[in-house]
N, CA, C, O and CB atoms as a CASP TS submission, in Angstrom:
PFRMAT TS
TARGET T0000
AUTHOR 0000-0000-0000
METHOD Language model
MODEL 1
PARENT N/A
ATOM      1  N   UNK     1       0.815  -1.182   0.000  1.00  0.00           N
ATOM      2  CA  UNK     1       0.000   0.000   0.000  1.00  0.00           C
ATOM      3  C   UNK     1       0.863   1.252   0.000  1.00  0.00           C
ATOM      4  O   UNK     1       0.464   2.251  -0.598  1.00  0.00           O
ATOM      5  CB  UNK     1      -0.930  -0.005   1.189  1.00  0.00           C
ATOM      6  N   UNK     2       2.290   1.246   0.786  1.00  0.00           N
ATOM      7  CA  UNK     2       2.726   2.367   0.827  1.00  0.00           C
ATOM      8  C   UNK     2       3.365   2.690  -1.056  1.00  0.00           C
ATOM      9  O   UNK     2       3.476   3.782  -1.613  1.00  0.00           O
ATOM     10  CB  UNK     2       3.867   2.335   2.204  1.00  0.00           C
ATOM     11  N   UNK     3       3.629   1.497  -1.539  1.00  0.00           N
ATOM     12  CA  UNK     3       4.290   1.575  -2.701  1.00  0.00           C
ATOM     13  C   UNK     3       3.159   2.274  -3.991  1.00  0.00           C
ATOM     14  O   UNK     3       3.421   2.914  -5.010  1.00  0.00           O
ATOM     15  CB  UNK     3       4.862  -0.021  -2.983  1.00  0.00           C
ATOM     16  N   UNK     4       2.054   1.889  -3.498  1.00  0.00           N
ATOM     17  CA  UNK     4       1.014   2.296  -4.673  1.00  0.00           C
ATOM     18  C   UNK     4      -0.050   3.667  -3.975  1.00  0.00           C
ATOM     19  O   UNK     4      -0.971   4.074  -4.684  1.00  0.00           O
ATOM     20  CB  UNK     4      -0.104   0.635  -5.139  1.00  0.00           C
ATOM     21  N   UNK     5       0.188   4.329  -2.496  1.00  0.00           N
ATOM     22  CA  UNK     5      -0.356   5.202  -2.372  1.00  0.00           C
ATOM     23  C   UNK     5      -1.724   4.952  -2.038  1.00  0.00           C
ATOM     24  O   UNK     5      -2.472   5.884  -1.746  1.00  0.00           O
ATOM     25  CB  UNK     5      -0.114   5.826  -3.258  1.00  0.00           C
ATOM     26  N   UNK     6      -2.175   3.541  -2.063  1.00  0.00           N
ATOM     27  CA  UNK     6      -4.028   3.209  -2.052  1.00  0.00           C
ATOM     28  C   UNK     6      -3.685   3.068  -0.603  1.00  0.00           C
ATOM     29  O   UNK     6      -2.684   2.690   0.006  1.00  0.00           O
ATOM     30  CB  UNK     6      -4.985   1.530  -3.047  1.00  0.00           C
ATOM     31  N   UNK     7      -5.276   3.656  -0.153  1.00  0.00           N
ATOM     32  CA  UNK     7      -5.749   3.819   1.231  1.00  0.00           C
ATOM     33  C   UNK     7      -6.177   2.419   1.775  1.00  0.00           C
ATOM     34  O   UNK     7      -5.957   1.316   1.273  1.00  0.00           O
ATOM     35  CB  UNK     7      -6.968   4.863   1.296  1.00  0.00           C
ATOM     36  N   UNK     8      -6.820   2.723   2.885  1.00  0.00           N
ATOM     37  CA  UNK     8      -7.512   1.421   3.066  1.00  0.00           C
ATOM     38  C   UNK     8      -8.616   1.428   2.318  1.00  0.00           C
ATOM     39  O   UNK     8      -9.395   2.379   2.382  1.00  0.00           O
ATOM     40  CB  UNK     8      -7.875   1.096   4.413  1.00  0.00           C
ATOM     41  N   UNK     9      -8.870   0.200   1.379  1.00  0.00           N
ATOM     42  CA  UNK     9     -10.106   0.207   0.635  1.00  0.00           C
ATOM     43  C   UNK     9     -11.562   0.085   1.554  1.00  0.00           C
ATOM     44  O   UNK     9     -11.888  -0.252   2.693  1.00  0.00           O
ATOM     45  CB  UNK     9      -9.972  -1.017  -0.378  1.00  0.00           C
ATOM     46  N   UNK    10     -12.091   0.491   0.531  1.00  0.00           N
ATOM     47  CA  UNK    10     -13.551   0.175   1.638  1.00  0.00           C
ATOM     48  C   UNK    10     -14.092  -1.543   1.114  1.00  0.00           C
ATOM     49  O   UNK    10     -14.184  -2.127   0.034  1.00  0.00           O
ATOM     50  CB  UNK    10     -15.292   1.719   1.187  1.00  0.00           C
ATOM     51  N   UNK    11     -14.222  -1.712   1.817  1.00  0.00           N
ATOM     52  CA  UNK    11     -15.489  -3.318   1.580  1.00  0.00           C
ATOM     53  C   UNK    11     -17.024  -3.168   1.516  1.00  0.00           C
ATOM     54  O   UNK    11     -17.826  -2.593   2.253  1.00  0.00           O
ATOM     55  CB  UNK    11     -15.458  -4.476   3.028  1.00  0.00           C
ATOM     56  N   UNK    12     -17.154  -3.870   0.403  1.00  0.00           N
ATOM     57  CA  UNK    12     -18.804  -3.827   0.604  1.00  0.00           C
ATOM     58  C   UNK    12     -19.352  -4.924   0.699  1.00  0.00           C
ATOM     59  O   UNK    12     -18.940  -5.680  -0.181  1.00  0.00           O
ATOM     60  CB  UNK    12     -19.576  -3.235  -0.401  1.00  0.00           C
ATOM     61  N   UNK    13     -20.383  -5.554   1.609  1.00  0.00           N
ATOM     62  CA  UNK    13     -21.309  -6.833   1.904  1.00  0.00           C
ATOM     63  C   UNK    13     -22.165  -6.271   1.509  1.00  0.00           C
ATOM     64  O   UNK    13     -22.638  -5.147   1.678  1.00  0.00           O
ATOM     65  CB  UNK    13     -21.571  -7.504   3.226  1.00  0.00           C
ATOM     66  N   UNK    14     -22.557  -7.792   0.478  1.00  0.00           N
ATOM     67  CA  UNK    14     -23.787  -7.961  -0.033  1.00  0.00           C
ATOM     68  C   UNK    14     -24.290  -9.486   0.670  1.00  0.00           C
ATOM     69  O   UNK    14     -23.785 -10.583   0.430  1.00  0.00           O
ATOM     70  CB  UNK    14     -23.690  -7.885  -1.748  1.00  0.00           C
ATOM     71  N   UNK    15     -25.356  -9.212   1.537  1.00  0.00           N
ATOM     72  CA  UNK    15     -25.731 -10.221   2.483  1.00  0.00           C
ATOM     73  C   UNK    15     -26.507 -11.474   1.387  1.00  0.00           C
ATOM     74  O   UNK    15     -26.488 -12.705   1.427  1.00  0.00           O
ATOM     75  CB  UNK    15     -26.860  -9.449   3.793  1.00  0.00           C
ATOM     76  N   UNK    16     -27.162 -10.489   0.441  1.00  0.00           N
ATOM     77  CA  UNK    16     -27.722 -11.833  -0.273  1.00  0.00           C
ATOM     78  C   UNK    16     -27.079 -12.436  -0.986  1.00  0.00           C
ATOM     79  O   UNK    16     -27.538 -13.392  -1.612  1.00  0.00           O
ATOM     80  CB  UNK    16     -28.695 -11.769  -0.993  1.00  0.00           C
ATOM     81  N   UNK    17     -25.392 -11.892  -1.116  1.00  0.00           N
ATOM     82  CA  UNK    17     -25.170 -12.566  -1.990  1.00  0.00           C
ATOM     83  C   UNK    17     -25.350 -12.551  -3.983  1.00  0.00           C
ATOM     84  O   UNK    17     -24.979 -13.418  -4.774  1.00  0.00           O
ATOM     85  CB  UNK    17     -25.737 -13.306  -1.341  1.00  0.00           C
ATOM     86  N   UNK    18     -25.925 -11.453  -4.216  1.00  0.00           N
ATOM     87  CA  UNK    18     -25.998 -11.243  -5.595  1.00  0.00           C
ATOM     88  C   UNK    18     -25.346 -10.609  -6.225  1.00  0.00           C
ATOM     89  O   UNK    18     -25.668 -10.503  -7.409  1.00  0.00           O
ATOM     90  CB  UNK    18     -26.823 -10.915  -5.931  1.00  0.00           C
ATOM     91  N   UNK    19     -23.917  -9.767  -5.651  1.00  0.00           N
ATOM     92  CA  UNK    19     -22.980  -8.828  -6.114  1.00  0.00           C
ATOM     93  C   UNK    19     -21.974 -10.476  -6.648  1.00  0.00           C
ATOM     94  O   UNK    19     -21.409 -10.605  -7.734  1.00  0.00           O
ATOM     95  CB  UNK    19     -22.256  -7.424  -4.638  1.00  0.00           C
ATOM     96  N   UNK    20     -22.012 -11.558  -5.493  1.00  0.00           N
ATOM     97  CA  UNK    20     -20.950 -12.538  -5.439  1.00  0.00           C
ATOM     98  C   UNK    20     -21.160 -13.226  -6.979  1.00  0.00           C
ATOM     99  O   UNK    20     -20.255 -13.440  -7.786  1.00  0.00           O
ATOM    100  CB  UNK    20     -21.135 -13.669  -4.029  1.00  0.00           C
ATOM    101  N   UNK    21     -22.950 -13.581  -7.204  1.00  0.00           N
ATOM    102  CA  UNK    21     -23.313 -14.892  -8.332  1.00  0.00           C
ATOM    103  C   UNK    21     -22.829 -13.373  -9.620  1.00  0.00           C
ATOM    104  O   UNK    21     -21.711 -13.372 -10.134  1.00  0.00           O
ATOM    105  CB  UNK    21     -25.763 -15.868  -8.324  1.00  0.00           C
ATOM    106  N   UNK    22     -23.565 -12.570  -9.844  1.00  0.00           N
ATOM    107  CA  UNK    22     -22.933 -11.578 -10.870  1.00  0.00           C
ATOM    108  C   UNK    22     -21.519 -11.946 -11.555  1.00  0.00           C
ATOM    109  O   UNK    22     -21.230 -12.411 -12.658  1.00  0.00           O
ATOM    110  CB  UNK    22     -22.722 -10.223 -10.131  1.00  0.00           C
ATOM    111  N   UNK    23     -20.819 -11.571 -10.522  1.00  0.00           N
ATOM    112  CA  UNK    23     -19.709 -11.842 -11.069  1.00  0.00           C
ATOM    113  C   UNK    23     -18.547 -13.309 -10.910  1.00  0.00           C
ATOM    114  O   UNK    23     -17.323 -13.395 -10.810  1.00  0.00           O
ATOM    115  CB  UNK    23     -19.215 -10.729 -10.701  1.00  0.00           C
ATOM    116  N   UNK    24     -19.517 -14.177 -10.945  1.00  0.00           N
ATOM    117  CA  UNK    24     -18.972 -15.238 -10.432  1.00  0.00           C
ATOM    118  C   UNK    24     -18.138 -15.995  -9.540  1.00  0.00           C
ATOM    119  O   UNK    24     -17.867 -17.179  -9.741  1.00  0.00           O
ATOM    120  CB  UNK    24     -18.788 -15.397 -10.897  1.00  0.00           C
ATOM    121  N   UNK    25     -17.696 -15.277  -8.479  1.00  0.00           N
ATOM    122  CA  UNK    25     -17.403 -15.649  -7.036  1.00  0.00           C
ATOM    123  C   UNK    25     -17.931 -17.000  -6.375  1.00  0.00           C
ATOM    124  O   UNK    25     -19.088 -17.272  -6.053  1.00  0.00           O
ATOM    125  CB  UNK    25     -17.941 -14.574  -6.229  1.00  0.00           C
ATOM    126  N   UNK    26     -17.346 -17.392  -6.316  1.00  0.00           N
ATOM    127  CA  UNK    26     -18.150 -19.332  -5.419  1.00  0.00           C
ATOM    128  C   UNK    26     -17.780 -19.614  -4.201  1.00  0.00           C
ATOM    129  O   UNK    26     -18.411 -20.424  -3.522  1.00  0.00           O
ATOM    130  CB  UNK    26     -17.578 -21.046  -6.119  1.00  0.00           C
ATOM    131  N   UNK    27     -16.704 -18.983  -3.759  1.00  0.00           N
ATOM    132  CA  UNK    27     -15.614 -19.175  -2.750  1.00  0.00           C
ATOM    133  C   UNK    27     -15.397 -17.943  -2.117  1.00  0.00           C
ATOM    134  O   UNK    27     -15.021 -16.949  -2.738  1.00  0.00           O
ATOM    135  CB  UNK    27     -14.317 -19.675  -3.326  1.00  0.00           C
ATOM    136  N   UNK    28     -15.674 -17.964  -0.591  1.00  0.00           N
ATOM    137  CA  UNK    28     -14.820 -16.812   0.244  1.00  0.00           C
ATOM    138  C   UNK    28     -13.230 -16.422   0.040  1.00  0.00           C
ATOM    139  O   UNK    28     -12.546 -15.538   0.557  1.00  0.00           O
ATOM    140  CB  UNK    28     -14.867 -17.244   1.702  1.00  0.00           C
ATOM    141  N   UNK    29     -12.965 -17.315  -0.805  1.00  0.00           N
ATOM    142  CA  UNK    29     -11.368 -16.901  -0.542  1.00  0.00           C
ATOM    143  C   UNK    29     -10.902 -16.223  -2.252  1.00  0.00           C
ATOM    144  O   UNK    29      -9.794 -16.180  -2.787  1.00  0.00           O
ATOM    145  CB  UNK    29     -10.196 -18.696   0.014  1.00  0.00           C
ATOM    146  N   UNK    30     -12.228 -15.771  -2.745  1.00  0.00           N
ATOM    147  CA  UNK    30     -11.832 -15.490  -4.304  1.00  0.00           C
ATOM    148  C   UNK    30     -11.818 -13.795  -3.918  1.00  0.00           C
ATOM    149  O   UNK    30     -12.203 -13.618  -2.762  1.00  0.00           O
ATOM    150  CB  UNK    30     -13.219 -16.146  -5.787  1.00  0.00           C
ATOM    151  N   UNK    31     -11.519 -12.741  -4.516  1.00  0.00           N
ATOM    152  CA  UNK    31     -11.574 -11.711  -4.646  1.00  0.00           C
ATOM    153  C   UNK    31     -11.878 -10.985  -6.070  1.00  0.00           C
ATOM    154  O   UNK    31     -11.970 -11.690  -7.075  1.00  0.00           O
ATOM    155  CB  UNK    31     -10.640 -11.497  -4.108  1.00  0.00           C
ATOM    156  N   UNK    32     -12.016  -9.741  -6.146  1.00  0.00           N
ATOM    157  CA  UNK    32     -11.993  -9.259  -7.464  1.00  0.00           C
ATOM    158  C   UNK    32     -11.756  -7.513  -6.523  1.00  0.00           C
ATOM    159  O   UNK    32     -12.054  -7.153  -5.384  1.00  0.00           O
ATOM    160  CB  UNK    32     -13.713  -9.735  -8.678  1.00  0.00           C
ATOM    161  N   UNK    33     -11.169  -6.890  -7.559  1.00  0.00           N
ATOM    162  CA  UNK    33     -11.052  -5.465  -7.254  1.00  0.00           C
ATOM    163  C   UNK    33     -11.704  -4.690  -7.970  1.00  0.00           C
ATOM    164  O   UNK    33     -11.545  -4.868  -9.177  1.00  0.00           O
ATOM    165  CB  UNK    33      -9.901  -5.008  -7.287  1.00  0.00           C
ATOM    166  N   UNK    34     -12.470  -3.790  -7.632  1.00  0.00           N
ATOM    167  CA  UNK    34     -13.312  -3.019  -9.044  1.00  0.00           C
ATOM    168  C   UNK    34     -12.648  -1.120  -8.624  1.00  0.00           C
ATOM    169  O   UNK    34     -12.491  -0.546  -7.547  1.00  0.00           O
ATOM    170  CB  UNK    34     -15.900  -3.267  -8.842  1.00  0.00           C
ATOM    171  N   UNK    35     -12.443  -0.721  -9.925  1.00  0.00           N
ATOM    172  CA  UNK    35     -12.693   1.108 -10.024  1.00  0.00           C
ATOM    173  C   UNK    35     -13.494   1.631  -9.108  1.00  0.00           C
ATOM    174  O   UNK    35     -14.533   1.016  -8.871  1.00  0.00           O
ATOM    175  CB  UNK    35     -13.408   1.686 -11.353  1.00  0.00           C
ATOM    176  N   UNK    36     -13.265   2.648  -8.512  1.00  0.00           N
ATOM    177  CA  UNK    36     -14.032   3.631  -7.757  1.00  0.00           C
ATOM    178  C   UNK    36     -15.287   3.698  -8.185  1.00  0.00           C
ATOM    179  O   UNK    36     -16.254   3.638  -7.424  1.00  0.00           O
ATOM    180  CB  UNK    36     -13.515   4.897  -7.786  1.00  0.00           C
ATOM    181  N   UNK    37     -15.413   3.915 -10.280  1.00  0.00           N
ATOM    182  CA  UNK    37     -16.766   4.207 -10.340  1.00  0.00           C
ATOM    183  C   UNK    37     -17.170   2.519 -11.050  1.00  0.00           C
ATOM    184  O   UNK    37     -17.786   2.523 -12.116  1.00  0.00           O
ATOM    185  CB  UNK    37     -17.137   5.830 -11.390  1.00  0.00           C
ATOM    186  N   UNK    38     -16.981   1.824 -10.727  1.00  0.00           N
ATOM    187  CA  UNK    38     -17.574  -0.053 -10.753  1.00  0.00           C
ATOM    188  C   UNK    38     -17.562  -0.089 -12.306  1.00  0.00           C
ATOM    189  O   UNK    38     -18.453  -0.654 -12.941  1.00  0.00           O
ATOM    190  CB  UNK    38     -19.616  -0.562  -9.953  1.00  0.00           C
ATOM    191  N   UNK    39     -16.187   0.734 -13.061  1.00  0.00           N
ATOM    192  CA  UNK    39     -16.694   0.530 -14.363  1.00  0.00           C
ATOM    193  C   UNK    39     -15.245  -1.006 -15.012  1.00  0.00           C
ATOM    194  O   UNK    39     -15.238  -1.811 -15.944  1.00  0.00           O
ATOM    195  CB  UNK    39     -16.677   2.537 -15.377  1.00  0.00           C
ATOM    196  N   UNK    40     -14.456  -0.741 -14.082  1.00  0.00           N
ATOM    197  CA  UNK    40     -13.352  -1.673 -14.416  1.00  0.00           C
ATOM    198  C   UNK    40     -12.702  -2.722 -13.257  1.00  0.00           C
ATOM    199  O   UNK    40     -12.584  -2.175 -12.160  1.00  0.00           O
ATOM    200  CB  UNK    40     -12.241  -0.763 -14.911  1.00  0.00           C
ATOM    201  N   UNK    41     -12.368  -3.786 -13.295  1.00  0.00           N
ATOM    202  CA  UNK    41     -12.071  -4.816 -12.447  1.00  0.00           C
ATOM    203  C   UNK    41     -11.030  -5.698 -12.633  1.00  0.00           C
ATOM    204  O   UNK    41     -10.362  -5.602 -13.663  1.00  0.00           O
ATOM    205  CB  UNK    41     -13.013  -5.470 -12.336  1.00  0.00           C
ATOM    206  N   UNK    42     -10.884  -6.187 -12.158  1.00  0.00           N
ATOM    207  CA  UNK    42      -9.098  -7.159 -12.313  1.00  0.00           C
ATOM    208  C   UNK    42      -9.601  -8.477 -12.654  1.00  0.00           C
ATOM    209  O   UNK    42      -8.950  -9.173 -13.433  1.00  0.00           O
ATOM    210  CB  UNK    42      -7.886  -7.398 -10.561  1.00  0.00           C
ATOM    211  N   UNK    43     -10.795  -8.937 -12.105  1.00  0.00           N
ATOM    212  CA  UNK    43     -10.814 -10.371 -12.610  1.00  0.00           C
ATOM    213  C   UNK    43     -10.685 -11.015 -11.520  1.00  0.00           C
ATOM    214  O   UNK    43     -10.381 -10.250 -10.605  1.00  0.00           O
ATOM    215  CB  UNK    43      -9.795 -10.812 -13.602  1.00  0.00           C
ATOM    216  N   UNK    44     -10.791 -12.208 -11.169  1.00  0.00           N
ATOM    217  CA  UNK    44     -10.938 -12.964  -9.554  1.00  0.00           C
ATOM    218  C   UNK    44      -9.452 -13.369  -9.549  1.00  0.00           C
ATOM    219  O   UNK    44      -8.843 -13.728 -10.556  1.00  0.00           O
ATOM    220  CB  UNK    44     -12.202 -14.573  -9.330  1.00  0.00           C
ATOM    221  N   UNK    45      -8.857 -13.260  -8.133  1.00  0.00           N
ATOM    222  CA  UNK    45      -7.756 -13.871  -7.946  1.00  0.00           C
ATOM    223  C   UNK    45      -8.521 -14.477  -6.513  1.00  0.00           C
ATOM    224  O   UNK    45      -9.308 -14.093  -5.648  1.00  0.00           O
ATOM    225  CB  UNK    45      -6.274 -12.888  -7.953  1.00  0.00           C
ATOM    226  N   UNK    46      -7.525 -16.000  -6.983  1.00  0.00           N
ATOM    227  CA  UNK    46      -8.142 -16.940  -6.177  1.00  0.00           C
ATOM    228  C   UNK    46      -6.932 -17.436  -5.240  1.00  0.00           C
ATOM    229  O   UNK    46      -7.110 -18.490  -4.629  1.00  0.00           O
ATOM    230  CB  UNK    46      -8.867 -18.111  -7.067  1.00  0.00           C
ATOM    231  N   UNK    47      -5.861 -16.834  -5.102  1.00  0.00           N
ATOM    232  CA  UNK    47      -4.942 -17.432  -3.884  1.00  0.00           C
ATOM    233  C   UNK    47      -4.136 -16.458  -2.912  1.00  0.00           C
ATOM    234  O   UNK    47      -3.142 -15.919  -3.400  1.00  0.00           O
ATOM    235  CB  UNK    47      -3.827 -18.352  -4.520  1.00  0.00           C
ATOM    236  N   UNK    48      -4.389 -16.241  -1.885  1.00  0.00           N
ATOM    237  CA  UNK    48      -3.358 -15.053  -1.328  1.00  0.00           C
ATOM    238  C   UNK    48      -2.262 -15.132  -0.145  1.00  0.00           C
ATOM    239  O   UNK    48      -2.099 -14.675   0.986  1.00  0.00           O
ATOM    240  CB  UNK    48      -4.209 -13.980  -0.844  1.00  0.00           C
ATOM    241  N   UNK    49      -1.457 -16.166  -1.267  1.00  0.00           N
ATOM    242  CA  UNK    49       0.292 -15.916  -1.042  1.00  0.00           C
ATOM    243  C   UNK    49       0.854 -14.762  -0.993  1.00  0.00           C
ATOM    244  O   UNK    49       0.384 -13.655  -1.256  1.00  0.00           O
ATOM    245  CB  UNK    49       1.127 -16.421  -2.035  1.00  0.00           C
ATOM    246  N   UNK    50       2.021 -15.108  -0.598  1.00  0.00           N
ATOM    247  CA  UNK    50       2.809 -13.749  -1.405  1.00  0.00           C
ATOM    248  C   UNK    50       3.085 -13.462  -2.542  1.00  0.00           C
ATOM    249  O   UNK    50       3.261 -12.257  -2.724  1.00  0.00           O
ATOM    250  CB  UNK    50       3.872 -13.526  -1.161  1.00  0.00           C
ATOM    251  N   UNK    51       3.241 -14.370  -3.748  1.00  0.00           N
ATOM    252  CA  UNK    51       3.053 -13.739  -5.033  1.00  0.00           C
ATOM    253  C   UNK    51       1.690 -13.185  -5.649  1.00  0.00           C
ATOM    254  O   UNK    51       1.545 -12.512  -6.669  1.00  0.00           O
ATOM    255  CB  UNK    51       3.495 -14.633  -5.870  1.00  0.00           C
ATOM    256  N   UNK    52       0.442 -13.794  -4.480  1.00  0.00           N
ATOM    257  CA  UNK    52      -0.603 -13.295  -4.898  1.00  0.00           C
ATOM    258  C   UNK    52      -1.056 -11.941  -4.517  1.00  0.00           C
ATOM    259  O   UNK    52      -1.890 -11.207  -5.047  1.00  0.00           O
ATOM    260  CB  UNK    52      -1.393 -14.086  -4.650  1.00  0.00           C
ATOM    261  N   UNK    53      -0.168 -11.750  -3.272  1.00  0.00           N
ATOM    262  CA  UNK    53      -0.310 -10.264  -2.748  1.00  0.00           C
ATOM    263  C   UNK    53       0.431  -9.023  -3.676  1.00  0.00           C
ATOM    264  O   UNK    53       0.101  -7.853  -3.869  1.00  0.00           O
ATOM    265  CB  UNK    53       0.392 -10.239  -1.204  1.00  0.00           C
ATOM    266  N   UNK    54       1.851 -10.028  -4.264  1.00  0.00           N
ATOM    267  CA  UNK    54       2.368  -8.570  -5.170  1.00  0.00           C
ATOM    268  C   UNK    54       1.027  -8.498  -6.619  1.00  0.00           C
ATOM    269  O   UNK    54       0.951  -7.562  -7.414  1.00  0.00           O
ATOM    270  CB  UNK    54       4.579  -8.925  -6.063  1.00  0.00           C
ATOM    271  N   UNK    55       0.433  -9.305  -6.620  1.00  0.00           N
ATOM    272  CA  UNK    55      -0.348  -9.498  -8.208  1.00  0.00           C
ATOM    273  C   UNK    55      -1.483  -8.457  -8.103  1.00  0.00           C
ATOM    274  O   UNK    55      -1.920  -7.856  -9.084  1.00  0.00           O
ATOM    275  CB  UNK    55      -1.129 -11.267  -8.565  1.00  0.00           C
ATOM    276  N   UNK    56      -1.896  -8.302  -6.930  1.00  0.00           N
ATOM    277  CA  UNK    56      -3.063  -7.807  -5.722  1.00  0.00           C
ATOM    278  C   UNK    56      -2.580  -6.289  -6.236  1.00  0.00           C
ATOM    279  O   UNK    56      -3.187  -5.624  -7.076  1.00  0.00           O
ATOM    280  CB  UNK    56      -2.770  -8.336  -3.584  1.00  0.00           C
ATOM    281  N   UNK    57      -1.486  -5.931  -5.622  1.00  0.00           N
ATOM    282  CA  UNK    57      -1.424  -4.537  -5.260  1.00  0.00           C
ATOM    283  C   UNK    57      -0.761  -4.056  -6.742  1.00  0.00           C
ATOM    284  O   UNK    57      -0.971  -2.894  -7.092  1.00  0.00           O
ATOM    285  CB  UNK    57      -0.440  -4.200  -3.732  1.00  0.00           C
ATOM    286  N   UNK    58       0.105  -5.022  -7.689  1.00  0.00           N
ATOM    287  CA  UNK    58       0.456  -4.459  -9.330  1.00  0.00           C
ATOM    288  C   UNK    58      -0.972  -3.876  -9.779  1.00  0.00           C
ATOM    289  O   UNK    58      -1.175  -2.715 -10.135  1.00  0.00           O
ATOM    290  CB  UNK    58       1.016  -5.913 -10.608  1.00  0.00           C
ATOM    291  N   UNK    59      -1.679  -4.643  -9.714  1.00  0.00           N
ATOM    292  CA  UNK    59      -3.462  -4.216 -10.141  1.00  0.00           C
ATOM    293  C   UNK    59      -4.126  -3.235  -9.746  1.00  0.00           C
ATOM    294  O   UNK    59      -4.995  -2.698 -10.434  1.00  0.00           O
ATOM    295  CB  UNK    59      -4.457  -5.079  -9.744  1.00  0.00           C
ATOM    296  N   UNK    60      -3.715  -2.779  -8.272  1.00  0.00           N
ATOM    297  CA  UNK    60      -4.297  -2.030  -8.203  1.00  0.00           C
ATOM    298  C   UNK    60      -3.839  -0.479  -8.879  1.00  0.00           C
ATOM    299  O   UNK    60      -4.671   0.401  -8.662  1.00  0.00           O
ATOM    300  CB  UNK    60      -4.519  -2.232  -7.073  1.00  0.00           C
ATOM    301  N   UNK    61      -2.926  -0.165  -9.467  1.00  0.00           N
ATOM    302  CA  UNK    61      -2.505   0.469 -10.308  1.00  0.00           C
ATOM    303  C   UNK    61      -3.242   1.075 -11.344  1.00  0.00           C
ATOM    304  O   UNK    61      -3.572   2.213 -11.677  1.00  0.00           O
ATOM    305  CB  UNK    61      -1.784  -0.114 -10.647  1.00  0.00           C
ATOM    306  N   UNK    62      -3.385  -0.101 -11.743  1.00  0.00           N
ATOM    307  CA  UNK    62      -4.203  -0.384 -13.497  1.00  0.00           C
ATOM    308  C   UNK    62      -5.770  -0.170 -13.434  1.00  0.00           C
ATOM    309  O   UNK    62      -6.459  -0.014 -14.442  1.00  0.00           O
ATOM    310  CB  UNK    62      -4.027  -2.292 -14.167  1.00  0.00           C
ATOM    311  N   UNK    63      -6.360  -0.183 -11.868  1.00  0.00           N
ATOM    312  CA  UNK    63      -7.445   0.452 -11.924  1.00  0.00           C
ATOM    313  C   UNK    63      -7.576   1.886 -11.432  1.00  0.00           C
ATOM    314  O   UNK    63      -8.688   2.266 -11.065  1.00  0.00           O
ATOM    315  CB  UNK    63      -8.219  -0.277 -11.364  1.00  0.00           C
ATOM    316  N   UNK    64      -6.246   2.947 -11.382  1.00  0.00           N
ATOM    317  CA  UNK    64      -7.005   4.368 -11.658  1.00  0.00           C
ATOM    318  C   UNK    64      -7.162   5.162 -10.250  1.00  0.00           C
ATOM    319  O   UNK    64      -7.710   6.265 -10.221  1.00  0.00           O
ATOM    320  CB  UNK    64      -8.645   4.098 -12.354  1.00  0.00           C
TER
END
């Protein structure tokens, strides 16, 4: 975070669950990152190692 300047992100719960089936999420342990304005996203990363953490924060870059 200090390298890319991003804050703490905010999280959003969706209790029913329909933000997750949308975008195809199956698993608590999948993620996806979306743009401020929900127009762009990284795509699910599904493991969070440490190479998955540098993959995590390269991305967050590329969304803006």
């Amino acid at each position: 975070m200090a390298r890319t300047g991003v804050q703490t992100p905010d999280m959003v719960w969706d209790p029913s669950f329909e933000t997750w089936a949308s975008f195809e999420v199956r698993f608590n342990s999948q993620m996806i990152l979306m743009s401020s304005d929900l127009s762009t996203d990284t795509g699910l990363f599904y493991g969070f190692g440490r190479l998955d953490r540098e993959r995590v924060l390269d991305s967050l870059a590329t969304l803006g």
